[in-house]
N, C-alpha and C positions, 0 to 999 in steps of 0.2 A: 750853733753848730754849722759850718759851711758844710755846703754840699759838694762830694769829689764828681768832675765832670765824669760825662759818660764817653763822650772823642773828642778829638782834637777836627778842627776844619780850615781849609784855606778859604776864606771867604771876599769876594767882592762885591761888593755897593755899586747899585749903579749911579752915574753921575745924574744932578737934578736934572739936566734938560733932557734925559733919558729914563727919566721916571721915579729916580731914586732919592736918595733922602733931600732935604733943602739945608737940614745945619747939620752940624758933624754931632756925633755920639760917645757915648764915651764909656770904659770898658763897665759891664754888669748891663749893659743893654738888653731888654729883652724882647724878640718879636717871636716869630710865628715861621716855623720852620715847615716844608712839605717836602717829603721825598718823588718822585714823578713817580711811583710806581704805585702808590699809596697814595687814596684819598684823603686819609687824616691827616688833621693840620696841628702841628703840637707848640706848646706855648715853650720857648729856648733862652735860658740863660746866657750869654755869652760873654767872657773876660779874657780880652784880648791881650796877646803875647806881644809883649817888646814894644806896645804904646800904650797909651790912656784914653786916646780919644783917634775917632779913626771920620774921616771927610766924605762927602762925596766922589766917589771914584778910585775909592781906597781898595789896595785888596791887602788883607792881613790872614794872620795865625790867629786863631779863635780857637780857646777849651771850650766846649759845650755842654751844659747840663742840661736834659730835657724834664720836664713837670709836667707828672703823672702821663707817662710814655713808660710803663711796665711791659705791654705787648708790643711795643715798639722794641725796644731793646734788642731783643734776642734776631729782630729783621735787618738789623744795621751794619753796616760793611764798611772796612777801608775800600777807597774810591768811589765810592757812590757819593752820586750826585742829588743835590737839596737847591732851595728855592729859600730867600728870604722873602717874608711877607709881610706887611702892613695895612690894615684891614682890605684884606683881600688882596691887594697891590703889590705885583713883584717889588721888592726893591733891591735886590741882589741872587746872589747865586753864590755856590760852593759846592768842594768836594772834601766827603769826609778823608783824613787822612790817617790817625790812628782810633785806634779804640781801644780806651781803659779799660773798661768793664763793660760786658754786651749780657750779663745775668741779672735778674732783677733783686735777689738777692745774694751776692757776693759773699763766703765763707768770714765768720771773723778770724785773724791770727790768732 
């Protein structure tokens, strides 16, 4: 069963000699997303729109699904800003841009 993301984000990598990845990745990537407003650090799917593999110094369209971010959800906003991470280590940045679903559980049809 795939999981329907929770929003959409514009996200950019920083390039390696600025901290950020050293090889490119490629989309179902998962790291470590932080919003600045929020200590919690939640673990993020991401499958990236209109490529497969995205470089150092990339900025792309990313769907996001969070795992197990229940209390998170309902705090999430189009335009807020997030943080990529990597054991501890920024390694990019984004702003959310839509949001599919901000309920933890969603009505069935």
């Amino acid at each position: 069963m795939e999981k329907k993301p929770h929003f959409k984000a514009t996200l950019t990598y920083l390039k390696t000699e600025d901290g950020g990845i050293v090889t490119p990745v490629s989309s179902g990537f998962r790291t470590i997303i932080k919003f600045p407003d929020d200590m919690q650090e939640i673990i993020a799917h991401q499958t990236f729109i209109d490529t497969e593999i995205v470089f150092p110094g990339d900025t792309v369209s990313a769907d996001i699904y969070l795992l197990q971010a229940d209390e998170m959800l309902e705090k999430i906003y189009a335009g807020q800003d997030l943080d990529l991470l990597i054991n501890s280590i920024v390694i990019g940045n984004g702003i959310i841009t839509h949001i599919y679903s901000n309920k933890v559980n969603p009505p069935k049809p």
